[in-house]
C-alpha positions as CSV (number, residue, x, y, z in Angstrom):
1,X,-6.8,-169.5,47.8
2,X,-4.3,-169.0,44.9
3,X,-6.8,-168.1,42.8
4,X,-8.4,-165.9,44.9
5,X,-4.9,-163.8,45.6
6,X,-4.5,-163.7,41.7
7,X,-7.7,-162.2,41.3
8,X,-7.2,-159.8,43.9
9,X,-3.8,-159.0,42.7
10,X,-5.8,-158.3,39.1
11,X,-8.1,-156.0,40.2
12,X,-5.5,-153.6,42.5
13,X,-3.4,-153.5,39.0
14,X,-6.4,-152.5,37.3
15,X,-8.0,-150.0,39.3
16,X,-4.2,-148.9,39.5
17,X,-4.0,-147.9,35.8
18,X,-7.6,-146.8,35.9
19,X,-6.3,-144.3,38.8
20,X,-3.5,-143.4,36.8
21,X,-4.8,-143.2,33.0
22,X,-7.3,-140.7,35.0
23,X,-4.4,-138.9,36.8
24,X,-2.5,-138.6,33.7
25,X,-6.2,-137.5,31.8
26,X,-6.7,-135.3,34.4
27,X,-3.0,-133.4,34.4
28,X,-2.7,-133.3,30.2
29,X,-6.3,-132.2,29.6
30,X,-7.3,-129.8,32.6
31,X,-3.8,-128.6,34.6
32,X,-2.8,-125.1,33.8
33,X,0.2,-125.2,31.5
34,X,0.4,-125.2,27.7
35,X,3.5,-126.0,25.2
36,X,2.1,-123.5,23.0
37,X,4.3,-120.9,24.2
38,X,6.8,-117.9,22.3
39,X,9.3,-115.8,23.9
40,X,8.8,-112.4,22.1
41,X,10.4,-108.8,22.7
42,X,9.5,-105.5,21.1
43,X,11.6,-104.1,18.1
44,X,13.0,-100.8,17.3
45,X,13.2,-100.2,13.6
46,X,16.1,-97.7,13.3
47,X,15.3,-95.1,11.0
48,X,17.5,-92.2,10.5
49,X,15.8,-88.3,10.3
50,X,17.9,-87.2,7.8
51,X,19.4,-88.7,4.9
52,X,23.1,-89.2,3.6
53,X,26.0,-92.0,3.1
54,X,27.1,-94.2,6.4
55,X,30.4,-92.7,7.1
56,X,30.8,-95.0,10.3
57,X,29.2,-97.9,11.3
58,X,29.8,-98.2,14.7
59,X,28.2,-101.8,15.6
60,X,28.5,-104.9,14.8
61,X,25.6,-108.3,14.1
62,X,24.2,-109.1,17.4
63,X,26.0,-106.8,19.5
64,X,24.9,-105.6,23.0
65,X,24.5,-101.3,23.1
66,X,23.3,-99.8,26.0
67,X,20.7,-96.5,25.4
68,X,22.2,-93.6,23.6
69,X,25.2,-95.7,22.2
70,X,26.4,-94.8,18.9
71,X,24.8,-97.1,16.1
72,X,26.5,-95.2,13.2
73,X,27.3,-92.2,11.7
74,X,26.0,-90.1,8.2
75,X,27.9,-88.2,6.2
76,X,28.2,-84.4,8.0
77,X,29.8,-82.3,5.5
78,X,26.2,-80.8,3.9
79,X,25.1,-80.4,7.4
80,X,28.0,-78.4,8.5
81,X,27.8,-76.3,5.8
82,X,24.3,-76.0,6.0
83,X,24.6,-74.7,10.0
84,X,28.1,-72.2,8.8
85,X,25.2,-70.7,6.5
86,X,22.6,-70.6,9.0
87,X,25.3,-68.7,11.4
88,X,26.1,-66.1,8.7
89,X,22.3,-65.5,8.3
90,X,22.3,-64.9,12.1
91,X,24.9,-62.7,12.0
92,X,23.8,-60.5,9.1
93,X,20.0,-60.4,10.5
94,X,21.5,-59.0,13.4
95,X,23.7,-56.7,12.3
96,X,20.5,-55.4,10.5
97,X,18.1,-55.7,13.6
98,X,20.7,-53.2,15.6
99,X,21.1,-51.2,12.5
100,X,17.5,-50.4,12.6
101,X,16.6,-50.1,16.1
102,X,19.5,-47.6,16.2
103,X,17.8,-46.0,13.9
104,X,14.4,-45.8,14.7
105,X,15.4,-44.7,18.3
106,X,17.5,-42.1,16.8
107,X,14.3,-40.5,15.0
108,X,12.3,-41.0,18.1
109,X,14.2,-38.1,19.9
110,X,13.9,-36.2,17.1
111,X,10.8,-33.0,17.1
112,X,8.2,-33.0,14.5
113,X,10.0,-30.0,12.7
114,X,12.9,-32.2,12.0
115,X,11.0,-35.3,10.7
116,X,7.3,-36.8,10.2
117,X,5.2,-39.1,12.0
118,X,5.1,-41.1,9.3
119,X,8.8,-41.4,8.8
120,X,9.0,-42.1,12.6
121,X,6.7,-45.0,12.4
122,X,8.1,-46.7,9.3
123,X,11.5,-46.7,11.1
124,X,9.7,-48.5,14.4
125,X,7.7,-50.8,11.7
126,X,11.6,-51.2,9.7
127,X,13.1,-52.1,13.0
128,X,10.5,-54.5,14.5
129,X,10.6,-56.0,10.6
130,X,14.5,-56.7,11.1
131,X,13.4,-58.4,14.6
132,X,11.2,-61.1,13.5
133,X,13.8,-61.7,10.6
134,X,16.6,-62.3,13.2
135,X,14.0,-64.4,15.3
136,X,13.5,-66.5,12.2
137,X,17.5,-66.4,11.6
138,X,17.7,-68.5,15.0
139,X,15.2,-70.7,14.3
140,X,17.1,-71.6,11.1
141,X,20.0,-72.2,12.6
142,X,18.7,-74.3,15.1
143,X,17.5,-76.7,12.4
144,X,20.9,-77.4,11.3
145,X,22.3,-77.3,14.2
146,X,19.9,-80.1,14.9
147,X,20.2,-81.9,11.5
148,X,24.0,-81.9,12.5
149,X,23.2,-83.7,15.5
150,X,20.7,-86.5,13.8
151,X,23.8,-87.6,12.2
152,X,24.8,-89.3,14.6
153,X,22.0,-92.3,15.2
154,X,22.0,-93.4,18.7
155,X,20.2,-96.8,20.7
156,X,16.8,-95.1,21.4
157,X,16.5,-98.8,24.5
158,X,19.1,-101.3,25.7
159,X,19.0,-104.1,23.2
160,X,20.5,-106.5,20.9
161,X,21.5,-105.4,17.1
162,X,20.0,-108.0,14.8
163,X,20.1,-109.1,11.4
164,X,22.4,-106.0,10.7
165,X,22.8,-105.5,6.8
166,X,23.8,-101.9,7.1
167,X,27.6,-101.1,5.7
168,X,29.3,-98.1,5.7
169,X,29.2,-96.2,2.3
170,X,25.5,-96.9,1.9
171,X,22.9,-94.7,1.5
172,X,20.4,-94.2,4.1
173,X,16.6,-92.5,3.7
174,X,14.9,-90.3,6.1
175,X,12.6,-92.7,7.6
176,X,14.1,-95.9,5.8
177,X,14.5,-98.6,8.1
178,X,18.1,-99.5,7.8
179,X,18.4,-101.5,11.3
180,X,16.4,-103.3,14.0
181,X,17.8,-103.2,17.7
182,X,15.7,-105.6,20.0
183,X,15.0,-104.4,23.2
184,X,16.7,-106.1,26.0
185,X,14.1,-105.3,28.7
186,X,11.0,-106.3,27.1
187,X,11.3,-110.0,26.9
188,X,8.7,-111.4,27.8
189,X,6.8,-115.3,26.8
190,X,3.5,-115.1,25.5
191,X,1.5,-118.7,26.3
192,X,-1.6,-119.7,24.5
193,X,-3.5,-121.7,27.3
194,X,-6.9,-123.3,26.5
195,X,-10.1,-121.5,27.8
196,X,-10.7,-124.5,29.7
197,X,-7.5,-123.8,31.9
198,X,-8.0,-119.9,32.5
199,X,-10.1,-120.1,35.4
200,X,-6.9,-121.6,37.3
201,X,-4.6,-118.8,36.0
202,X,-4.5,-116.1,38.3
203,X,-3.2,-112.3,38.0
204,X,0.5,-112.0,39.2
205,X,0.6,-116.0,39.9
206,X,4.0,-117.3,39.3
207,X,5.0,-119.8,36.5
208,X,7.7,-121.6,35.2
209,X,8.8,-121.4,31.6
210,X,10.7,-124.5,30.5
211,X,12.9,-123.3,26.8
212,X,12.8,-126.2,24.2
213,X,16.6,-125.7,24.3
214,X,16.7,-127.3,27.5
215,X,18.5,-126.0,30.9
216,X,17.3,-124.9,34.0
217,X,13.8,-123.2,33.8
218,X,13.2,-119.7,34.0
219,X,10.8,-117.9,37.1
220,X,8.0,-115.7,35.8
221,X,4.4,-114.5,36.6
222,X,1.2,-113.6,34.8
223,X,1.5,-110.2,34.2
224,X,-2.1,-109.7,32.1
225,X,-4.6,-112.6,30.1
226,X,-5.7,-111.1,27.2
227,X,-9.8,-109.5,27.4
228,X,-10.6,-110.8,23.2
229,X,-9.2,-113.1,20.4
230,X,-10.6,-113.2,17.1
231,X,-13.7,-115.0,16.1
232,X,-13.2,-116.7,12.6
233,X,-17.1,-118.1,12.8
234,X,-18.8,-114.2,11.9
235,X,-17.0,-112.8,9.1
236,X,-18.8,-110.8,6.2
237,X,-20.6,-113.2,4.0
238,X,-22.1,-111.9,0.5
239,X,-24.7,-110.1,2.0
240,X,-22.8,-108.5,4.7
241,X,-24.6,-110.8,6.8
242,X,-22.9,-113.2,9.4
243,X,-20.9,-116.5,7.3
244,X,-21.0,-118.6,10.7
245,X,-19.4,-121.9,9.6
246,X,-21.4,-125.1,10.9
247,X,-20.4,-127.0,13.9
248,X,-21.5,-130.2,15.5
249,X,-23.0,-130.2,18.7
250,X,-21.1,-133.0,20.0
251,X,-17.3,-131.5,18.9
252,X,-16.5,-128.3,20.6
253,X,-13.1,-127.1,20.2
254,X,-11.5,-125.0,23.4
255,X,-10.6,-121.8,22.1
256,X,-6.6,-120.4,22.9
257,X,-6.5,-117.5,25.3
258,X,-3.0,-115.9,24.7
259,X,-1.4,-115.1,28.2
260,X,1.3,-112.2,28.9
261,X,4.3,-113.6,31.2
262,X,6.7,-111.4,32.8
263,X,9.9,-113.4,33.1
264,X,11.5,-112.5,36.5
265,X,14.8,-114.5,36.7
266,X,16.6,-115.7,34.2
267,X,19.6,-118.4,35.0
268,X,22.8,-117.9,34.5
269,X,24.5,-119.5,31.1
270,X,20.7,-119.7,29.6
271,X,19.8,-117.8,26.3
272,X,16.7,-116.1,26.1
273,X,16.0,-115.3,22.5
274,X,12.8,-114.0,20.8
275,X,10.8,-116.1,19.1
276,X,11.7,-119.1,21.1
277,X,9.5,-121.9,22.0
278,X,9.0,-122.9,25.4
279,X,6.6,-125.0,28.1
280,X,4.6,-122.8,30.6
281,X,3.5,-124.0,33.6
282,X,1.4,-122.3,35.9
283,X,2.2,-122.8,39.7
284,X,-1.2,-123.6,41.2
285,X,-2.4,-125.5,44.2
286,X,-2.5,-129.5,44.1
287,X,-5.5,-130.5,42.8
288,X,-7.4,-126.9,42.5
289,X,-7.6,-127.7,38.4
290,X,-9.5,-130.8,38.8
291,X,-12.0,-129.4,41.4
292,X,-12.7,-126.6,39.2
293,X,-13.2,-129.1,36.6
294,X,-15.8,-131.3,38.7
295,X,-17.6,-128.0,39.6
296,X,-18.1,-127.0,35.8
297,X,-19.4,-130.8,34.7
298,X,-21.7,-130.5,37.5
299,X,-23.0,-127.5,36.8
300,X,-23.4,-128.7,32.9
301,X,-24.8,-131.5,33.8
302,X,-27.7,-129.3,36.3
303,X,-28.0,-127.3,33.3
Protein backbone atom coordinates (compact mmCIF):
# COMPACT_ATOMS: atom_id res chain seq x y z
CA UNK A 1 0.00 0.00 0.00
CA UNK A 2 3.03 2.21 0.86
CA UNK A 3 4.47 1.53 -2.18
CA UNK A 4 1.68 2.05 -4.14
CA UNK A 5 1.11 5.78 -2.47
CA UNK A 6 4.88 6.51 -3.21
CA UNK A 7 4.37 5.67 -6.67
CA UNK A 8 1.38 7.63 -7.06
CA UNK A 9 2.89 10.50 -5.20
CA UNK A 10 5.85 10.12 -8.02
CA UNK A 11 3.94 10.35 -10.88
CA UNK A 12 1.55 13.65 -9.70
CA UNK A 13 5.13 15.36 -9.04
CA UNK A 14 6.11 14.42 -12.42
CA UNK A 15 3.35 15.21 -14.53
CA UNK A 16 3.45 18.39 -12.18
CA UNK A 17 6.81 19.65 -13.66
CA UNK A 18 5.93 18.28 -16.99
CA UNK A 19 2.71 20.74 -16.71
CA UNK A 20 4.89 23.33 -15.56
CA UNK A 21 8.26 23.09 -17.75
CA UNK A 22 5.31 23.31 -20.52
CA UNK A 23 3.59 26.33 -18.86
CA UNK A 24 6.84 28.00 -18.42
CA UNK A 25 7.86 26.79 -22.43
CA UNK A 26 4.74 27.93 -23.36
CA UNK A 27 4.87 31.69 -21.61
CA UNK A 28 8.92 32.35 -22.57
CA UNK A 29 8.64 30.99 -26.14
CA UNK A 30 5.07 31.99 -27.51
CA UNK A 31 3.33 34.86 -24.99
CA UNK A 32 3.48 38.29 -26.50
CA UNK A 33 6.09 40.34 -24.70
CA UNK A 34 9.84 40.81 -25.53
CA UNK A 35 12.89 42.33 -23.37
CA UNK A 36 14.13 43.70 -26.44
CA UNK A 37 12.75 46.95 -26.05
CA UNK A 38 14.19 50.98 -26.30
CA UNK A 39 12.49 54.04 -25.22
CA UNK A 40 13.38 56.56 -28.06
CA UNK A 41 12.17 60.28 -28.74
CA UNK A 42 12.74 62.50 -31.73
CA UNK A 43 15.63 65.10 -31.73
CA UNK A 44 15.86 68.64 -32.84
CA UNK A 45 19.24 69.54 -33.97
CA UNK A 46 19.36 73.41 -33.30
CA UNK A 47 20.82 75.15 -36.00
CA UNK A 48 20.94 78.82 -36.14
CA UNK A 49 20.00 80.80 -39.73
CA UNK A 50 22.45 83.22 -39.42
CA UNK A 51 25.83 83.30 -38.20
CA UNK A 52 27.74 85.32 -35.38
CA UNK A 53 29.28 84.94 -31.68
CA UNK A 54 26.83 83.61 -28.71
CA UNK A 55 26.29 86.77 -26.85
CA UNK A 56 23.82 84.95 -24.32
CA UNK A 57 23.28 81.54 -23.59
CA UNK A 58 20.17 81.35 -22.11
CA UNK A 59 19.95 77.51 -20.94
CA UNK A 60 21.55 75.31 -19.14
CA UNK A 61 22.52 70.95 -19.64
CA UNK A 62 19.40 69.11 -19.30
CA UNK A 63 17.10 71.84 -18.75
CA UNK A 64 13.31 71.69 -19.35
CA UNK A 65 12.13 74.81 -22.10
CA UNK A 66 8.78 74.99 -23.18
CA UNK A 67 8.22 75.96 -27.20
CA UNK A 68 9.44 79.41 -28.23
CA UNK A 69 11.75 79.75 -25.08
CA UNK A 70 14.83 81.47 -25.60
CA UNK A 71 17.86 78.91 -26.19
CA UNK A 72 20.43 81.77 -26.70
CA UNK A 73 21.32 84.74 -28.27
CA UNK A 74 24.00 85.93 -31.42
CA UNK A 75 25.70 88.81 -31.62
CA UNK A 76 23.14 91.76 -33.16
CA UNK A 77 25.26 94.63 -33.81
CA UNK A 78 25.85 93.70 -37.87
CA UNK A 79 22.24 92.95 -38.00
CA UNK A 80 21.16 96.23 -36.58
CA UNK A 81 23.23 98.04 -38.71
CA UNK A 82 22.44 96.08 -41.53
CA UNK A 83 18.32 96.89 -40.98
CA UNK A 84 19.42 101.04 -40.06
CA UNK A 85 20.85 100.67 -43.71
CA UNK A 86 18.03 98.91 -45.18
CA UNK A 87 15.64 101.83 -43.62
CA UNK A 88 17.73 104.61 -45.15
CA UNK A 89 17.42 102.72 -48.52
CA UNK A 90 13.59 102.81 -47.85
CA UNK A 91 13.60 106.21 -47.22
CA UNK A 92 15.69 107.45 -50.10
CA UNK A 93 13.77 105.08 -52.69
CA UNK A 94 10.89 106.88 -51.59
CA UNK A 95 11.72 110.02 -51.53
CA UNK A 96 12.64 109.33 -55.21
CA UNK A 97 9.35 107.28 -56.03
CA UNK A 98 7.25 110.56 -55.01
CA UNK A 99 9.81 112.75 -56.72
CA UNK A 100 8.93 111.10 -59.83
CA UNK A 101 5.43 110.41 -59.86
CA UNK A 102 5.16 114.16 -59.00
CA UNK A 103 6.75 114.56 -61.89
CA UNK A 104 5.38 112.54 -64.37
CA UNK A 105 1.83 113.68 -63.32
CA UNK A 106 2.93 117.16 -63.61
CA UNK A 107 3.84 116.60 -67.48
CA UNK A 108 0.66 114.63 -67.89
CA UNK A 109 -1.46 117.88 -67.66
CA UNK A 110 0.71 119.46 -69.74
CA UNK A 111 -0.54 120.03 -73.90
CA UNK A 112 1.56 118.67 -76.58
CA UNK A 113 2.84 122.25 -77.47
CA UNK A 114 4.47 122.45 -74.12
CA UNK A 115 6.15 119.01 -74.17
CA UNK A 116 6.45 115.60 -76.26
CA UNK A 117 5.04 112.27 -76.06
CA UNK A 118 8.04 110.97 -75.65
CA UNK A 119 9.11 113.04 -72.84
CA UNK A 120 5.74 112.30 -71.25
CA UNK A 121 6.24 108.61 -71.35
CA UNK A 122 9.82 108.47 -70.18
CA UNK A 123 8.66 110.44 -67.06
CA UNK A 124 5.62 107.55 -66.50
CA UNK A 125 8.41 104.83 -67.42
CA UNK A 126 11.05 107.14 -64.72
CA UNK A 127 8.32 106.95 -62.16
CA UNK A 128 7.06 103.38 -62.43
CA UNK A 129 11.16 102.64 -62.48
CA UNK A 130 11.44 104.47 -58.92
CA UNK A 131 8.32 102.13 -57.82
CA UNK A 132 9.75 98.78 -58.25
CA UNK A 133 13.05 100.17 -56.69
CA UNK A 134 11.13 101.24 -53.53
CA UNK A 135 9.23 97.80 -53.76
CA UNK A 136 12.62 96.10 -53.70
CA UNK A 137 13.76 98.72 -50.80
CA UNK A 138 11.02 96.86 -48.57
CA UNK A 139 11.82 93.70 -49.34
CA UNK A 140 15.42 94.48 -48.28
CA UNK A 141 14.56 95.72 -45.27
CA UNK A 142 12.41 92.99 -44.42
CA UNK A 143 15.43 90.67 -44.62
CA UNK A 144 17.14 92.33 -41.96
CA UNK A 145 14.55 92.96 -40.14
CA UNK A 146 14.18 89.28 -40.13
CA UNK A 147 18.00 88.33 -39.80
CA UNK A 148 17.58 90.63 -36.60
CA UNK A 149 14.96 88.44 -35.32
CA UNK A 150 16.88 84.90 -36.16
CA UNK A 151 19.22 86.12 -33.52
CA UNK A 152 17.40 85.21 -31.14
CA UNK A 153 17.12 81.09 -31.34
CA UNK A 154 14.09 79.90 -29.79
CA UNK A 155 12.71 75.87 -28.72
CA UNK A 156 11.10 75.02 -32.12
CA UNK A 157 9.00 71.74 -29.35
CA UNK A 158 8.84 71.21 -25.57
CA UNK A 159 11.85 69.26 -24.68
CA UNK A 160 14.88 68.58 -22.76
CA UNK A 161 18.37 70.37 -23.64
CA UNK A 162 20.99 67.62 -23.93
CA UNK A 163 24.55 67.18 -24.13
CA UNK A 164 24.80 71.06 -24.32
CA UNK A 165 28.48 72.11 -25.31
CA UNK A 166 27.50 75.48 -26.52
CA UNK A 167 29.24 78.60 -24.43
CA UNK A 168 28.71 81.98 -24.93
CA UNK A 169 31.52 83.70 -27.00
CA UNK A 170 31.52 80.93 -29.57
CA UNK A 171 31.05 81.10 -32.94
CA UNK A 172 28.00 79.63 -34.42
CA UNK A 173 27.43 78.67 -38.49
CA UNK A 174 24.38 79.12 -40.42
CA UNK A 175 23.11 75.59 -40.36
CA UNK A 176 25.91 74.27 -37.84
CA UNK A 177 24.38 72.13 -35.38
CA UNK A 178 25.41 73.72 -32.18
CA UNK A 179 22.56 72.00 -29.85
CA UNK A 180 20.10 69.13 -29.60
CA UNK A 181 16.76 69.70 -27.63
CA UNK A 182 14.79 66.28 -27.22
CA UNK A 183 11.35 66.49 -27.63
CA UNK A 184 9.36 65.97 -24.54
CA UNK A 185 6.11 64.74 -26.35
CA UNK A 186 7.48 62.15 -28.56
CA UNK A 187 8.58 59.52 -26.21
CA UNK A 188 7.64 56.73 -27.22
CA UNK A 189 9.26 52.64 -26.60
CA UNK A 190 9.93 50.80 -29.65
CA UNK A 191 9.72 46.68 -28.89
CA UNK A 192 11.23 44.19 -31.11
CA UNK A 193 8.75 41.19 -30.69
CA UNK A 194 9.38 37.90 -32.56
CA UNK A 195 7.24 37.19 -35.78
CA UNK A 196 6.08 34.24 -33.97
CA UNK A 197 4.25 36.59 -31.30
CA UNK A 198 2.66 39.22 -33.83
CA UNK A 199 -0.38 37.56 -34.52
CA UNK A 200 -1.33 38.13 -30.73
CA UNK A 201 -0.41 41.84 -30.94
CA UNK A 202 -3.25 43.82 -31.80
CA UNK A 203 -3.68 47.68 -33.08
CA UNK A 204 -4.41 50.02 -30.09
CA UNK A 205 -4.02 46.98 -27.51
CA UNK A 206 -2.71 48.15 -24.28
CA UNK A 207 0.79 47.06 -22.81
CA UNK A 208 2.82 47.44 -20.06
CA UNK A 209 6.44 48.68 -20.27
CA UNK A 210 8.55 47.46 -17.30
CA UNK A 211 12.07 50.17 -17.28
CA UNK A 212 15.30 48.06 -16.40
CA UNK A 213 15.66 50.79 -13.70
CA UNK A 214 12.91 49.27 -11.84
CA UNK A 215 9.67 51.13 -10.32
CA UNK A 216 6.21 50.97 -11.10
CA UNK A 217 5.49 50.06 -14.80
CA UNK A 218 4.30 52.46 -17.28
CA UNK A 219 0.59 52.07 -19.34
CA UNK A 220 0.87 52.13 -23.12
CA UNK A 221 -0.73 50.76 -26.34
CA UNK A 222 0.36 49.65 -29.76
CA UNK A 223 0.12 52.59 -31.73
CA UNK A 224 1.48 50.87 -35.28
CA UNK A 225 3.71 47.28 -36.09
CA UNK A 226 5.96 48.07 -38.62
CA UNK A 227 4.84 46.75 -42.68
CA UNK A 228 9.00 45.65 -43.58
CA UNK A 229 12.48 45.01 -41.89
CA UNK A 230 15.49 44.35 -43.79
CA UNK A 231 16.36 41.14 -45.39
CA UNK A 232 20.21 40.43 -44.95
CA UNK A 233 19.79 36.93 -47.03
CA UNK A 234 19.51 38.97 -50.89
CA UNK A 235 22.08 41.52 -51.06
CA UNK A 236 24.15 42.20 -54.39
CA UNK A 237 26.50 39.44 -54.99
CA UNK A 238 29.39 39.85 -57.77
CA UNK A 239 27.14 39.43 -60.46
CA UNK A 240 24.43 41.61 -59.19
CA UNK A 241 22.73 38.53 -58.66
CA UNK A 242 20.98 37.48 -55.27
CA UNK A 243 24.11 36.36 -52.40
CA UNK A 244 21.31 34.33 -50.35
CA UNK A 245 23.42 32.90 -47.50
CA UNK A 246 22.61 28.97 -46.83
CA UNK A 247 20.37 27.86 -44.21
CA UNK A 248 19.39 24.50 -42.72
CA UNK A 249 16.13 23.30 -43.07
CA UNK A 250 15.80 22.10 -39.60
CA UNK A 251 17.07 25.77 -37.79
CA UNK A 252 14.86 28.66 -38.62
CA UNK A 253 15.46 31.73 -36.82
CA UNK A 254 12.13 34.04 -35.99
CA UNK A 255 12.73 37.23 -37.45
CA UNK A 256 12.25 40.66 -35.00
CA UNK A 257 9.22 42.76 -36.01
CA UNK A 258 9.90 46.28 -34.38
CA UNK A 259 6.66 47.50 -32.71
CA UNK A 260 5.67 51.42 -32.07
CA UNK A 261 4.29 51.94 -28.42
CA UNK A 262 2.60 54.95 -27.38
CA UNK A 263 3.22 55.41 -23.67
CA UNK A 264 0.01 56.77 -22.07
CA UNK A 265 0.80 57.27 -18.32
CA UNK A 266 3.68 57.63 -16.87
CA UNK A 267 4.02 57.31 -12.76
CA UNK A 268 4.93 59.78 -10.74
CA UNK A 269 8.82 59.87 -9.42
CA UNK A 270 9.66 57.54 -12.62
CA UNK A 271 12.30 58.77 -15.34
CA UNK A 272 11.65 58.16 -18.72
CA UNK A 273 14.72 58.71 -20.72
CA UNK A 274 15.59 57.98 -24.34
CA UNK A 275 17.47 55.19 -25.08
CA UNK A 276 16.41 53.27 -22.19
CA UNK A 277 15.89 49.59 -22.03
CA UNK A 278 12.80 48.21 -20.88
CA UNK A 279 10.34 44.80 -20.83
CA UNK A 280 7.06 45.05 -22.97
CA UNK A 281 4.36 43.10 -22.29
CA UNK A 282 1.36 42.91 -24.25
CA UNK A 283 -1.98 42.64 -22.34
CA UNK A 284 -3.73 39.75 -24.11
CA UNK A 285 -6.41 37.25 -23.17
CA UNK A 286 -5.32 34.15 -20.94
CA UNK A 287 -4.27 31.62 -23.02
CA UNK A 288 -5.13 33.21 -26.68
CA UNK A 289 -1.10 32.87 -27.44
CA UNK A 290 -0.99 29.23 -26.98
CA UNK A 291 -4.16 28.52 -28.98
CA UNK A 292 -2.86 30.48 -31.83
CA UNK A 293 0.21 28.45 -31.43
CA UNK A 294 -1.70 25.02 -31.55
CA UNK A 295 -3.65 26.32 -34.65
CA UNK A 296 -0.28 27.20 -36.60
CA UNK A 297 1.46 23.50 -35.71
CA UNK A 298 -1.64 22.02 -36.83
CA UNK A 299 -1.88 23.63 -39.78
CA UNK A 300 2.10 22.80 -40.42
CA UNK A 301 1.70 19.69 -39.73
CA UNK A 302 -1.69 19.40 -42.48
CA UNK A 303 0.69 20.98 -44.70
Amino acid sequence: MKTAARVLLTLILVVAGCAAGYELWDYYMLSPWTRDARVQADVVSIAPDVSGFVADLKVKDNQFVHKGDVLFVLDRERYTRALATAEAVVAARKAEMDRREHEAARRAKLTILAISDEARDDAMLTANSTAASYQQALADRSTAQLNLDRTVVRAPVNGFVTNLTLDVGQYASVGTKVMALIDSDSYRVTGYFEETKIPVVRQSGPVDIYLMSGGPPLRGHVESISRGITDRDNPAGPELLANANPTFEWVRLAQRIPVRIHIDQVPNGVLVSSGMTCTVVVKAPPRQWATLAALRGWEAAVQ
